[in-house]
MOPAC internal coordinates of N, CA, C and O (Angstrom, degrees):
PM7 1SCF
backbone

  N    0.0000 0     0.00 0     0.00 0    0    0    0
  C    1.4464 1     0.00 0     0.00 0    1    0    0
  C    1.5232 1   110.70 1     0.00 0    2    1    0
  O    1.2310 1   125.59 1   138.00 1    3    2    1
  N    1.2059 1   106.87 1   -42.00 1    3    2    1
  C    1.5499 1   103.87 1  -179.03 1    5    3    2
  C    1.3727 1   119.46 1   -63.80 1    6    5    3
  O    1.2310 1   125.83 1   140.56 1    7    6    5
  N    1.7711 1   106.40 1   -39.44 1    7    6    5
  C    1.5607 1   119.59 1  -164.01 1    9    7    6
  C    1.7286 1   101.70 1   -59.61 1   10    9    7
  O    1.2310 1   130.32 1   147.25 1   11   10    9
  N    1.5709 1    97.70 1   -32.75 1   11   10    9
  C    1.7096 1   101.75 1  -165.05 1   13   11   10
  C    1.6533 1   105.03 1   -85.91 1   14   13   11
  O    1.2310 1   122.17 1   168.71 1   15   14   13
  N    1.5768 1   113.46 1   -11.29 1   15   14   13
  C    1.6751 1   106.61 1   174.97 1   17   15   14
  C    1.4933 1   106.30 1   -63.82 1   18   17   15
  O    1.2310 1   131.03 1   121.37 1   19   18   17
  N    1.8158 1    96.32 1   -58.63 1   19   18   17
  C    1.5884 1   119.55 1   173.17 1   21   19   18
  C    1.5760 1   114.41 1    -9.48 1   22   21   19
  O    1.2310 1   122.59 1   109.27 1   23   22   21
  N    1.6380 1   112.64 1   -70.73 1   23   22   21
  C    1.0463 1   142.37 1  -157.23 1   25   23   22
  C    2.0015 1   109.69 1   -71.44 1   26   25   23
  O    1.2310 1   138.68 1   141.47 1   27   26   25
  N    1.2181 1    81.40 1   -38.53 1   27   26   25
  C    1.9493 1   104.78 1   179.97 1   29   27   26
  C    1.6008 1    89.59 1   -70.13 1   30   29   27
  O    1.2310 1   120.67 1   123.72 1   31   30   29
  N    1.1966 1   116.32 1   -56.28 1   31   30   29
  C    1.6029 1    98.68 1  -175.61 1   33   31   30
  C    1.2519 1   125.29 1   -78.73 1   34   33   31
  O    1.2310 1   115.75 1   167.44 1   35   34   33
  N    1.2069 1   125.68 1   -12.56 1   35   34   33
  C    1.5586 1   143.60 1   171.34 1   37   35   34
  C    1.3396 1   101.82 1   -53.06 1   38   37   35
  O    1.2310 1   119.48 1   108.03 1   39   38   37
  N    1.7339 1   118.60 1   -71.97 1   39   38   37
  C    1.3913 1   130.74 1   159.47 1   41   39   38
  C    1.1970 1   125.44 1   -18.28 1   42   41   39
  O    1.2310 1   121.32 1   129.67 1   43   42   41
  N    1.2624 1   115.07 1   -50.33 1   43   42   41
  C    1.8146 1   132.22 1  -169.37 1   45   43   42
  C    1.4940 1    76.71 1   -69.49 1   46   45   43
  O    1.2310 1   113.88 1   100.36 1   47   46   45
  N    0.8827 1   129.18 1   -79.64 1   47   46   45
  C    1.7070 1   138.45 1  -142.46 1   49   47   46
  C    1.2156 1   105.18 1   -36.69 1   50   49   47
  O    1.2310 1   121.72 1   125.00 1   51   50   49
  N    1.7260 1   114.31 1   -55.00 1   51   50   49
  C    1.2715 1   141.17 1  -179.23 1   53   51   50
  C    1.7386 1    96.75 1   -56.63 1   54   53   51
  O    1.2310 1   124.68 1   102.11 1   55   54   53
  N    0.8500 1   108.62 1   -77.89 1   55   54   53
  C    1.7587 1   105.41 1  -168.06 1   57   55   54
  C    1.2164 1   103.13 1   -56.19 1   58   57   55
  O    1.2310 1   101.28 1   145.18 1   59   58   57
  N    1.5396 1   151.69 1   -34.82 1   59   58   57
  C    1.5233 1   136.67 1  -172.10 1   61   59   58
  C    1.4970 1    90.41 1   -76.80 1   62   61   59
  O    1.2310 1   104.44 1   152.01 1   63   62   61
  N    1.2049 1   146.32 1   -27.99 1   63   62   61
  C    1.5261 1   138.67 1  -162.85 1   65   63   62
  C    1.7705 1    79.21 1   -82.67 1   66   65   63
  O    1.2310 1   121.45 1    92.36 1   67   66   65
  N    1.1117 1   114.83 1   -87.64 1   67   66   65
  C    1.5777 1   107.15 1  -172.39 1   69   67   66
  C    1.4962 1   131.27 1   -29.62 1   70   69   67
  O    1.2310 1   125.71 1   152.77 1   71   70   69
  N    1.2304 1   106.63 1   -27.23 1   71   70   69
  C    1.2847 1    98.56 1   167.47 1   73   71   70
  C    1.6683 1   119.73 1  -107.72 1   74   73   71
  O    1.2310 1   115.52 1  -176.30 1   75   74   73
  N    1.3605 1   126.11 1     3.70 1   75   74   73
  C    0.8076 1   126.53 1   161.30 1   77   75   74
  C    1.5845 1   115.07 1   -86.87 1   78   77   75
  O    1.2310 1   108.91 1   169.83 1   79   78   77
  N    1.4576 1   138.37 1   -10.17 1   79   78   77
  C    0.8367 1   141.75 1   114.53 1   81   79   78
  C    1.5369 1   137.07 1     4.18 1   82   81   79
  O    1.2310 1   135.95 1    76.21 1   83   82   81
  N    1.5226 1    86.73 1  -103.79 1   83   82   81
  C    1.9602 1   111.94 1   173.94 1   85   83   82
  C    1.5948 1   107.64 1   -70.16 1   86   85   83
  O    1.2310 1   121.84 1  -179.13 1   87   86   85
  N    1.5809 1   114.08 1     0.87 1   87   86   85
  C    1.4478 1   105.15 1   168.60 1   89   87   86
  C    1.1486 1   108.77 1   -97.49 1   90   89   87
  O    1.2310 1   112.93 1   168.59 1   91   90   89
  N    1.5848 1   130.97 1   -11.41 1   91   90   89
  C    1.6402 1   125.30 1  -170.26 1   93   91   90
  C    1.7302 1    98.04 1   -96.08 1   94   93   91
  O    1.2310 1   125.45 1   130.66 1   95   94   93
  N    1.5198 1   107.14 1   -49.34 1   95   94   93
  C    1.3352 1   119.60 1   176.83 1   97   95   94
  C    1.6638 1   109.70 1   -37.05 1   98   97   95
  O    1.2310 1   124.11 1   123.45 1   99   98   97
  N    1.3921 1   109.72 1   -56.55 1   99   98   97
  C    1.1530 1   103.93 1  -160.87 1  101   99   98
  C    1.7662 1   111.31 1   -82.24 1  102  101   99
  O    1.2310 1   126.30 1   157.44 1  103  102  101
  N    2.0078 1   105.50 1   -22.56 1  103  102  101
  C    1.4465 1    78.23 1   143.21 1  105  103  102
  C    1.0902 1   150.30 1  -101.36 1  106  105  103
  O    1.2310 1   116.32 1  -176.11 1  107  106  105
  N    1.2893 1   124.59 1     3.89 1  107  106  105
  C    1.5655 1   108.88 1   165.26 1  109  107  106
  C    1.4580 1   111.47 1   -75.97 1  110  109  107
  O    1.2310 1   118.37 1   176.18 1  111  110  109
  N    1.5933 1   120.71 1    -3.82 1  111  110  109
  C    1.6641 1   107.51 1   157.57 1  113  111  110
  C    1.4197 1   115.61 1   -50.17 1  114  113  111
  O    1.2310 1   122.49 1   138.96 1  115  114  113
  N    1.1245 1   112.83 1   -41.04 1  115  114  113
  C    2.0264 1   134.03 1  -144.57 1  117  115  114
  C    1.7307 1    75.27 1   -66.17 1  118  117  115
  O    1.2310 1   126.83 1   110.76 1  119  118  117
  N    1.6200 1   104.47 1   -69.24 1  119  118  117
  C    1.4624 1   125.07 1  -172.68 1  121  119  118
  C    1.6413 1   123.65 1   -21.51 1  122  121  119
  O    1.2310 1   132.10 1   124.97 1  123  122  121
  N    1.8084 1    94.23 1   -55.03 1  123  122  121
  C    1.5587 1   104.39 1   178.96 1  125  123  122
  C    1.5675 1   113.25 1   -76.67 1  126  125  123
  O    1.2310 1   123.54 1   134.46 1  127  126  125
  N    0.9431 1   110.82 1   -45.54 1  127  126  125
  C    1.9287 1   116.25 1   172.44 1  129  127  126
  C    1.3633 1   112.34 1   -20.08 1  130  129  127
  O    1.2310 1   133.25 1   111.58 1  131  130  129
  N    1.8476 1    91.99 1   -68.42 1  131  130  129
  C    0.8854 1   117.75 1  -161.86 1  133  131  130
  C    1.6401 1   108.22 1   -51.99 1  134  133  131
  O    1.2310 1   115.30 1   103.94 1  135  134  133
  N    1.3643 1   126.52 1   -76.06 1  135  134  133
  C    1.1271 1   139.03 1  -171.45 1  137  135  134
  C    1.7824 1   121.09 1   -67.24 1  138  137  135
  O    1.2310 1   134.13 1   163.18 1  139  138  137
  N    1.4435 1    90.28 1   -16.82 1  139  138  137
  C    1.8799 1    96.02 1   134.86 1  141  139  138
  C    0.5595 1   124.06 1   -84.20 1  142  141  139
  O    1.2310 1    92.45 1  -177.45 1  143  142  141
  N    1.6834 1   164.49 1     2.55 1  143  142  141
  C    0.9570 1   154.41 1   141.52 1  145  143  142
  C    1.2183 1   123.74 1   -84.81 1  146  145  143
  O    1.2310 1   118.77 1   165.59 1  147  146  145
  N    1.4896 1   119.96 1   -14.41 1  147  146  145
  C    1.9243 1   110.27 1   149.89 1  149  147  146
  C    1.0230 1    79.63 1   -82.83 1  150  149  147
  O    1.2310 1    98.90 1    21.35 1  151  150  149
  N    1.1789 1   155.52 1  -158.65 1  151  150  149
  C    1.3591 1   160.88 1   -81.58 1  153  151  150
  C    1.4743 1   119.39 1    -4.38 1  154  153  151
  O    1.2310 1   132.64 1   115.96 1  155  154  153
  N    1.5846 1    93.19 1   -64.04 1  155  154  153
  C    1.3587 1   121.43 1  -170.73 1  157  155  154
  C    1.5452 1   105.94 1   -52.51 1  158  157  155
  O    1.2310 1   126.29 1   112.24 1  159  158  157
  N    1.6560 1   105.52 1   -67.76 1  159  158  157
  C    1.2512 1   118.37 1   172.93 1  161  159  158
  C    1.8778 1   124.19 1   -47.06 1  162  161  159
  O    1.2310 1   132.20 1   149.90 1  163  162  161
  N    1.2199 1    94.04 1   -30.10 1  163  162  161
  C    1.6074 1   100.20 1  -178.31 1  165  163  162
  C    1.3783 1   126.29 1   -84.60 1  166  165  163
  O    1.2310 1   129.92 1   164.09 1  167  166  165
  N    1.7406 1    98.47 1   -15.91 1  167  166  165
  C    1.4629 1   126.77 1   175.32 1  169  167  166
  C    2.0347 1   103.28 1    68.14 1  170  169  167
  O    1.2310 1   136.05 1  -164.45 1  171  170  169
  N    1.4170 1    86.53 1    15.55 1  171  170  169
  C    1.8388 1   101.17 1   171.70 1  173  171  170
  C    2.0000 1   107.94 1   -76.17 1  174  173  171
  O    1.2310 1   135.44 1   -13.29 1  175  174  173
  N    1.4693 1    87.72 1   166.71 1  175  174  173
  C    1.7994 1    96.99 1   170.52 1  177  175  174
  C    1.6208 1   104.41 1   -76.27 1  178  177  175
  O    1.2310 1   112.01 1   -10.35 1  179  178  177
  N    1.6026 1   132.68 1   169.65 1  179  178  177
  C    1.1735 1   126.85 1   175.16 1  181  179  178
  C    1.7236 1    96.38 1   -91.85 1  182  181  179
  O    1.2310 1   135.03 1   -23.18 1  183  182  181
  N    1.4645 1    88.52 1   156.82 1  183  182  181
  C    2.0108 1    89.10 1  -172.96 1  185  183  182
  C    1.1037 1    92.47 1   -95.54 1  186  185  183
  O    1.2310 1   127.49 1   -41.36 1  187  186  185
  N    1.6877 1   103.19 1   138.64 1  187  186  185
  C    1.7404 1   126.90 1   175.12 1  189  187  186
  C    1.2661 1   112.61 1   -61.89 1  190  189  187
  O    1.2310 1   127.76 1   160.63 1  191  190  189
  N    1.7163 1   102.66 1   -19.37 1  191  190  189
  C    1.7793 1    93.33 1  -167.85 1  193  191  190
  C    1.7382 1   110.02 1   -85.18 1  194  193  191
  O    1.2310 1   121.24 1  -174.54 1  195  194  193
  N    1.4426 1   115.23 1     5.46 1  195  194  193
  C    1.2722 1   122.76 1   163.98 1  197  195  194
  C    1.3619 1   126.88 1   -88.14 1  198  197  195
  O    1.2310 1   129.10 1   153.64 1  199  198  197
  N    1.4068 1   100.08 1   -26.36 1  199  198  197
  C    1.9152 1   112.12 1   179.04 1  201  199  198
  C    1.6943 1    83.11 1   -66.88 1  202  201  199
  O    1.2310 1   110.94 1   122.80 1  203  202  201
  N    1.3747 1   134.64 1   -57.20 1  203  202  201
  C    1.5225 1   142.22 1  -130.80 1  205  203  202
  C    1.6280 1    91.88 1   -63.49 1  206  205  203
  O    1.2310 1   131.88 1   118.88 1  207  206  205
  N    1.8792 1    94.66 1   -61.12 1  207  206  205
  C    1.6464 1   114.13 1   168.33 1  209  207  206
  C    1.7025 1   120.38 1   -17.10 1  210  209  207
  O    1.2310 1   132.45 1   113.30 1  211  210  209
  N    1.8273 1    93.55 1   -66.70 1  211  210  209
  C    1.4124 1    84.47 1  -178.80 1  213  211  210
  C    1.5743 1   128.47 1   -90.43 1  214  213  211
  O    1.2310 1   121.33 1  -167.28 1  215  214  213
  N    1.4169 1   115.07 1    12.72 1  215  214  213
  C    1.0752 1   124.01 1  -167.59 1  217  215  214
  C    1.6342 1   110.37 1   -90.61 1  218  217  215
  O    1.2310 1   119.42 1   157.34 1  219  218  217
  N    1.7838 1   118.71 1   -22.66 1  219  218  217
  C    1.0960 1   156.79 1  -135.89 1  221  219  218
  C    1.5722 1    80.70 1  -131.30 1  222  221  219
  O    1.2310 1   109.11 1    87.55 1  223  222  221
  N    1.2539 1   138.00 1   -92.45 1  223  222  221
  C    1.7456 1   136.78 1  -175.45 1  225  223  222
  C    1.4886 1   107.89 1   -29.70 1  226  225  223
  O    1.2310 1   120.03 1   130.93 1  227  226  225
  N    2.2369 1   117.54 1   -49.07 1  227  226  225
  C    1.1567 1   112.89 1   175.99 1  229  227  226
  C    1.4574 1   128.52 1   -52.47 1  230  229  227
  O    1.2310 1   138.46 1   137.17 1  231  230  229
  N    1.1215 1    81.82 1   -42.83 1  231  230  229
  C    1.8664 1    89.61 1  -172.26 1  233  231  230
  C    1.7035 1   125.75 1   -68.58 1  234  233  231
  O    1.2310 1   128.79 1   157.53 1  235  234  233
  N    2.1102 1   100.68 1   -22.47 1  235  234  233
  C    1.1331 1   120.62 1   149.21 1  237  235  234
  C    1.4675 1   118.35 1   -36.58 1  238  237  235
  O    1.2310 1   134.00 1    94.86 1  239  238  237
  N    1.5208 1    90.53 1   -85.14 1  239  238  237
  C    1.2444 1   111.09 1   179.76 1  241  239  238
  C    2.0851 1   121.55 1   -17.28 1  242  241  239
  O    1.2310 1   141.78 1   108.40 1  243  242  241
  N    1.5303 1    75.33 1   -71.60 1  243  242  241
  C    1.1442 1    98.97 1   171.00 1  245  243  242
  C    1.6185 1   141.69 1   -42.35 1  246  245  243
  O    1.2310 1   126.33 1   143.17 1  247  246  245
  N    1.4298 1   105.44 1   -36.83 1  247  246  245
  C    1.8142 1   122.56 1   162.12 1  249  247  246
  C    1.8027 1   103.72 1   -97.56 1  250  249  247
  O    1.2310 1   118.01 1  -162.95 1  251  250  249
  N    0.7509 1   121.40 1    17.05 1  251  250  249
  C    1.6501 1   125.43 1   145.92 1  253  251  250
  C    0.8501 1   104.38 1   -69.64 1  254  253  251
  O    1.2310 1   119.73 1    97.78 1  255  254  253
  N    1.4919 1   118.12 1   -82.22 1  255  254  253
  C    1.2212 1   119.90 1  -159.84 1  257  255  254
  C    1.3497 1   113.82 1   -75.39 1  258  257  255
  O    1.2310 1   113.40 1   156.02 1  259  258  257
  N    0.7003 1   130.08 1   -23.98 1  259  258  257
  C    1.7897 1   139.99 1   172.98 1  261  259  258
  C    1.5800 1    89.80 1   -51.59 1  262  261  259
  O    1.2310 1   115.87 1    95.19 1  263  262  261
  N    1.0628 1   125.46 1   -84.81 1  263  262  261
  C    1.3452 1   133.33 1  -176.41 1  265  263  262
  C    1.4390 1   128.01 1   -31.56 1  266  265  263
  O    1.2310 1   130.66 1   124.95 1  267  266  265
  N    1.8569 1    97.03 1   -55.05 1  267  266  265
  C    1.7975 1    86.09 1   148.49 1  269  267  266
  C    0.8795 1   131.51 1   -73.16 1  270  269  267
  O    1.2310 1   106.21 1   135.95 1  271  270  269
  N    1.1860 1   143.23 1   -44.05 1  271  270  269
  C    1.5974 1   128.28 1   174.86 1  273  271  270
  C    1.8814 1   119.76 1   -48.38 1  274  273  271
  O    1.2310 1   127.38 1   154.91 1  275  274  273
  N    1.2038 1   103.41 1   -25.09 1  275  274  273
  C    1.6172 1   107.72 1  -177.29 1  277  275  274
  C    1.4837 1    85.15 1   -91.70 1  278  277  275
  O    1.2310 1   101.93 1   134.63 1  279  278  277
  N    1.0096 1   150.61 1   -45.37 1  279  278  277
  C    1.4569 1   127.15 1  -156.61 1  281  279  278
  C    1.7495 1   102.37 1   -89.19 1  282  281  279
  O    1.2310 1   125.46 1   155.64 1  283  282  281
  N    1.8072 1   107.11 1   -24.36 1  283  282  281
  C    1.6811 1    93.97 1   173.58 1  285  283  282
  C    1.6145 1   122.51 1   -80.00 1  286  285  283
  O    1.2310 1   128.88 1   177.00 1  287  286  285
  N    1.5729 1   100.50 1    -3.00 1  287  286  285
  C    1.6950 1    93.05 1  -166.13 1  289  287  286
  C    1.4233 1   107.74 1  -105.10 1  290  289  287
  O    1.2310 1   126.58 1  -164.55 1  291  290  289
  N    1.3673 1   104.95 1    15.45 1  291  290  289
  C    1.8373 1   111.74 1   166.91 1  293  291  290
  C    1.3399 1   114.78 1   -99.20 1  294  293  291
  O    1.2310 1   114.23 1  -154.59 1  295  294  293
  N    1.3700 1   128.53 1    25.41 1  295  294  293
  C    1.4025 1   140.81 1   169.62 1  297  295  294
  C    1.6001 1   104.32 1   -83.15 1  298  297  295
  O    1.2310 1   119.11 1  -165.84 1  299  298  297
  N    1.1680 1   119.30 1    14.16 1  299  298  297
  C    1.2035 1    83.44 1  -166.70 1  301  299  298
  C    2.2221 1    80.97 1  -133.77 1  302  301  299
  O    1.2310 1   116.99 1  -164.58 1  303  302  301
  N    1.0234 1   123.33 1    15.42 1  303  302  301
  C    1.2955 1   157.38 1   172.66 1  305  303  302
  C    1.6827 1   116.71 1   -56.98 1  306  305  303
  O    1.2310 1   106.58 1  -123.75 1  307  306  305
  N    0.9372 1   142.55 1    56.25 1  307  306  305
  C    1.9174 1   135.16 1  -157.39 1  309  307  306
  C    1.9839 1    91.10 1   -89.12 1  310  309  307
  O    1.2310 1   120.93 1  -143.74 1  311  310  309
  N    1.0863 1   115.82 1    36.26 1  311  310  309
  C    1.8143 1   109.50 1   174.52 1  313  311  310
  C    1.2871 1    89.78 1   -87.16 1  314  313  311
  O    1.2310 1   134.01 1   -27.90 1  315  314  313
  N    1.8790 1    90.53 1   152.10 1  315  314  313
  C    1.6503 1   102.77 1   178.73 1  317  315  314
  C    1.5480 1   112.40 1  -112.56 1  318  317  315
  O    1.2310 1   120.10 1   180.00 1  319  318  317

């Protein structure tokens, strides 16, 4: 009973990282579209302070998940 709670929350862990993930990703997609497409339409330059945005969210992004994966793949570790 316990092994299978264990395991149920392991899962959770896994899916809130994944979708907290593909939920930021996909909005700063929405983000860039978007503000290419006034651009385009406005016949304006694209604003740098949106490249900065996502350059700054990636790198977020990015030590999330870094972090979980290094902190989940030491389970398997028995040092005292």
């Amino acid at each position: 009973m316990y092994l299978h709670s264990v395991y149920k929350m392991s899962s959770m862990k896994h899916i809130t990282v994944m979708i907290l993930a593909l939920g930021l990703m996909g909005l700063l997609g929405i983000i860039v579209v978007d503000e290419f497409m006034m651009a385009s339409e406005m016949g304006g330059e694209f604003d740098e302070g949106i490249l900065a945005l996502l350059n700054n969210a990636l790198v977020g992004v990015v030590g999330i998940v870094a972090g979980y994966v290094t902190g989940n793949s030491g389970k398997g570790c028995t040092c005292k």
